[in-house]
Every structure is written in structure tokens, then in C-alpha cells.
C-alpha positions in Angstrom: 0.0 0.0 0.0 1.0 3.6 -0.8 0.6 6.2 2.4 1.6 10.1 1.7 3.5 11.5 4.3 2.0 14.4 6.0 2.9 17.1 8.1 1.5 17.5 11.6 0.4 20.8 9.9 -1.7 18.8 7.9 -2.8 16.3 10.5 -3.6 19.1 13.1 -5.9 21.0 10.8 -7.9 17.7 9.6 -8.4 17.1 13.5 -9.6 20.4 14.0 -11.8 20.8 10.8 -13.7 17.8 12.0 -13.9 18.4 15.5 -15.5 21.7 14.4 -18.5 19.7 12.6 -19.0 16.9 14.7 -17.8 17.9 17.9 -16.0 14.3 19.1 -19.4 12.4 20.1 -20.0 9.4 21.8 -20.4 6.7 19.8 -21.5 4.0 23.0 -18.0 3.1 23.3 -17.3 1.3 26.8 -14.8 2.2 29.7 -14.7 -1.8 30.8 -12.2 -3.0 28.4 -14.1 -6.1 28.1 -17.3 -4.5 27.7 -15.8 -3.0 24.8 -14.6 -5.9 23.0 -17.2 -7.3 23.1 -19.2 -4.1 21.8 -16.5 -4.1 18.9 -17.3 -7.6 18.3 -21.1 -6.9 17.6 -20.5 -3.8 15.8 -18.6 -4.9 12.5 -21.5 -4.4 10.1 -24.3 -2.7 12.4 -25.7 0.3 12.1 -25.1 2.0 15.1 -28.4 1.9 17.1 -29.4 -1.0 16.2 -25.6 -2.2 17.9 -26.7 -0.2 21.1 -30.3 -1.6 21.1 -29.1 -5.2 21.0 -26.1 -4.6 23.2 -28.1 -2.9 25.6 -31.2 -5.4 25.8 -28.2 -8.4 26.4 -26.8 -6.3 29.7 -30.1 -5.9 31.1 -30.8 -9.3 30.6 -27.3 -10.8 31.7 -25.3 -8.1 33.7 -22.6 -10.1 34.1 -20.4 -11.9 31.6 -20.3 -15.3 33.5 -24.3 -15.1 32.9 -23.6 -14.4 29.1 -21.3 -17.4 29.3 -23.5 -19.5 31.0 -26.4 -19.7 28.6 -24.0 -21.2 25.3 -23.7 -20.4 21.8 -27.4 -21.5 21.1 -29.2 -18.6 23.2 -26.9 -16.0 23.1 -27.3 -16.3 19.2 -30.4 -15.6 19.8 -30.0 -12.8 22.1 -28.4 -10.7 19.6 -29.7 -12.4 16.0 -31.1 -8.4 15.5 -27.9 -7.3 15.0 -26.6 -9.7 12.3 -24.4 -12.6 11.8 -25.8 -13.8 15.0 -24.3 -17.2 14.8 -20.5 -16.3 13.6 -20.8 -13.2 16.8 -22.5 -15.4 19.3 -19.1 -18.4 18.8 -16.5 -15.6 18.8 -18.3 -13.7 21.9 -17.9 -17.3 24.0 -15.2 -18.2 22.5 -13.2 -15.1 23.9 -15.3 -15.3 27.1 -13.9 -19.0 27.4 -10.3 -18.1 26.8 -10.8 -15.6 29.3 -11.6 -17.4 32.1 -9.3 -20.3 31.2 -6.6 -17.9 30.8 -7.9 -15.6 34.3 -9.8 -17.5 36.0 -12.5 -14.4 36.0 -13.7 -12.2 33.1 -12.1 -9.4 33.3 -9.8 -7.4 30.9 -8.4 -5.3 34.3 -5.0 -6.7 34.4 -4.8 -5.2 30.4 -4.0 -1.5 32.5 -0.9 -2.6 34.0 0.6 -3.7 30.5 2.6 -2.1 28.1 0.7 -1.2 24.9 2.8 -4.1 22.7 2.1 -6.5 25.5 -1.6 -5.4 25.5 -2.0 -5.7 21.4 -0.5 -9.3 21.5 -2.7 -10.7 24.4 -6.2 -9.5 22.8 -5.4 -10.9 19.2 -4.7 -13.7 20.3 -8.2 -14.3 21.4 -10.8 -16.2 19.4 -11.5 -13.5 16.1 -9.9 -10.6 17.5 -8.0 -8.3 15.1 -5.6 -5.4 15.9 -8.1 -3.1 14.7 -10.5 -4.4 17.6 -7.8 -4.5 19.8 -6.6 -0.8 19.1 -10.0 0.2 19.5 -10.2 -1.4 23.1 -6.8 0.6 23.8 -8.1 3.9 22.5 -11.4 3.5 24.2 -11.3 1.9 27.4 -7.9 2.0 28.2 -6.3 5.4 26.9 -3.9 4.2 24.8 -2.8 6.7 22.0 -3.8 3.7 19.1 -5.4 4.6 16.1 -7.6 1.9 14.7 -8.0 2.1 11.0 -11.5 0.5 10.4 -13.7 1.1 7.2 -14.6 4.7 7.9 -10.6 5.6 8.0 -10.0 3.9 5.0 -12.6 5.3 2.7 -11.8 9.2 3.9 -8.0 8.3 3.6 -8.4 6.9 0.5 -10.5 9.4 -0.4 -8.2 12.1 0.1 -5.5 10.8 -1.2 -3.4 9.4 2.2 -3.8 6.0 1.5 -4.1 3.9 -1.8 -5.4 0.6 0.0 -9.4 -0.2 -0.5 -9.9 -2.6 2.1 -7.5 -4.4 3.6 -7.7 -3.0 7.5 -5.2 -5.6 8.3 -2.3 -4.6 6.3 -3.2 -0.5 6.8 -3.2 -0.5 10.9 0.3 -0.2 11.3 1.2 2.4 8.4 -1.6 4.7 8.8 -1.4 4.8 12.8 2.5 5.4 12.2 1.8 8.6 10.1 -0.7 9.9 12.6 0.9 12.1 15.4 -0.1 10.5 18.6 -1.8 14.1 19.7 -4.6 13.6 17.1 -5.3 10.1 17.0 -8.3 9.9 19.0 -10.2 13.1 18.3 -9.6 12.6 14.7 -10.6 8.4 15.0 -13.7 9.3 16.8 -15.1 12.5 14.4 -13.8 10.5 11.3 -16.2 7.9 12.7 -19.0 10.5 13.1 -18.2 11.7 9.1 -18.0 8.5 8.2 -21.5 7.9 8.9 -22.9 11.1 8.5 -21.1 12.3 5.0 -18.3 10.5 4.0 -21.0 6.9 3.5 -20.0 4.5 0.7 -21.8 4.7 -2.9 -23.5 8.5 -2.7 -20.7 9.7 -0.5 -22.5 14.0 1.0 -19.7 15.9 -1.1 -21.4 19.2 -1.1 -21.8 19.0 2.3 -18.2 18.1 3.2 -16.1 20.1 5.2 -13.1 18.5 3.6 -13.8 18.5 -0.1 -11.0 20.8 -1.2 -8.7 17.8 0.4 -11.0 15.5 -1.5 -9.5 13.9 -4.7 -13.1 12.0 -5.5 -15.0 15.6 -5.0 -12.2 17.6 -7.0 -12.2 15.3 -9.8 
């Protein structure tokens, strides 16, 4: 893949230009580093509240992740069929619960705060399905890491502007693009290029004439 060097000029003004229009929401993300993973886990390819209706309804119904464990593959597929690919999510959410407690002896992610951020990436992919995308976002989110997770909302504006000339391959972009980020920016510009993503920046019929970074734009200039 092909990644244009920037200047933190450049970086600091695409943070700010987006944190002007979207104001770095929310986006449900979890403190609980294993409540976020497994949020992660039922994101991929869920419209957002759709992802916080089903994820909600499960905690109120199991608070705990031994109870989520407890009921098997079978029911928790069920649990969360709303949000989609219930049966490929519902194995990977017990199989990382499993390795958990085999690995712990409780469910907890905890101990991850203690570790150095190398030592942190190679524990969670090592887990049942667990990328380094999904384990940079648990880093950025729940832990305060300065990651950068390049998921499909990065990649389309970075290709889009010219950054990045990879189409969708998030394994082989995490490590290049979160290099040539400054580690000042990363998460206010992951979390609003999330939030344009959605909003303007949306695959097919991409908002141009609403986009506050169309004169960085190759797509909108050409």
C-alpha cells in the first residue's frame, strides 16, 4: 500500500476541521475494556443503534459476563440475531469469554491496564477472532492508549483524500496509517472521522457538497 506523508500541519488542521462539525461524540464506546470488546465484536457491520439496542437489551438481561457465558452459543445467538451474523458473533463472543476465564480465572480485561501497549495488542489478538483493529479500538477506548484503529470509515476518507491507496484491507493499513498519525490527534480525529464516516463520507453517494473536507478531496475535486 501507498501512504503520503504528512505534516502534523496537515494532521492538526484535519483534526480540528472535524472536531468543528461533529464535535467528538460518543459513539457507545465502553470504559470496561471487556465490555468493549465485546461491543466491537457486535459492531462490525451494524448500524449504530441498532448495535446499542441489541447490546443494551443483552446487559439488562445478563449483567454479568459469566451469565452471558453460561447460557451457550445456542441462546446468546439468539440474544443478539437483530444485530446480524448472530451465529459467527455469538461463537467468537464465548469463545473469547472462554479463553478468558481459562486464561484468568474471571472475566475481566483489568490486568490489560498494568501492561505495556505491545504486551496489550498481542494478548487481545490472540483471542478467538480478534483483530488489531479491535484491539486498538479497546486501547483507545477503554484504556487510553494513543492507538489509532484504521477501520472502514478511516480507509474510505484516507483513501478518499489521497493518504492511502489501500481499498480494504484493514489488516495490512493499521500499522502504516497509525504510524503517520501524530499521537496528539489520534483519537479526536478516529472518533469524528467515525461520526463523518457515517454522517457524510458513506460509501456509494458519499454527501460531497456537504463536506467540510472536499478541497482535500480527490473524489470531490475530480
Amino acid at each position: 500500500m501507498i501512504i503520503a506523508l504528512k505534516s502534523p500541519k496537515f494532521w492538526k488542521r484535519l483534526t480540528v476541521l472535524l472536531k468543528r462539525r461533529y464535535g467528538s461524540p460518543l459513539h457507545g464506546n465502553k470504559a470496561d475494556p471487556l465490555d468493549e470488546l465485546i461491543y466491537i465484536v457486535l459492531s462490525a457491520k451494524t448500524r449504530i443503534q441498532e448495535l446499542k439496542t441489541v447490546y443494551d437489551a443483552l446487559r439488562a438481561k445478563y449483567p454479568s459476563w459469566d451469565e452471558v457465558l453460561s447460557i451457550g452459543p445456542r441462546k446468546l445467538e439468539r440474544e443478539i440475531r437483530s444485530a446480524g451474523l448472530s451465529r459467527v458473533r455469538a461463537k467468537q463472543i464465548m469463545g473469547i469469554l472462554r479463553a478468558i476465564r481459562k486464561d484468568r480465572k474471571a472475566l475481566s480485561l483489568d490486568f490489560l491496564r498494568d501492561m505495556e501497549d505491545e504486551a496489550i495488542e498481542s494478548y487481545l489478538t490472540a483471542l478467538p477472532g480478534v483483530g488489531l483493529k479491535t484491539a486498538r479500538c479497546v486501547m483507545l477506548y477503554s484504556l487510553g492508549r494513543k492507538t489509532f484503529p484504521v477501520d472502514v470509515h478511516t480507509l474510505r476518507l484516507f483513501r478518499n483524500i489521497g493518504i492511502t491507496s489501500e481499498k480494504g484491507r484493514h489488516d495490512t493499513a493499521q500499522d502504516p496509517l497509525q504510524n503517520a498519525i501524530p499521537k496528539q490527534y489520534r483519537y479526536t480525529l478516529h472518533i469524528n472521522i467515525v461520526a463523518h464516516g457515517r454522517e457524510v463520507c458513506v460509501p456509494g453517494r458519499p454527501k460531497c457538497e456537504t463536506c467540510v473536507l472536499a478541497e482535500e478531496c480527490l473524489r470531490y475535486c475530480c
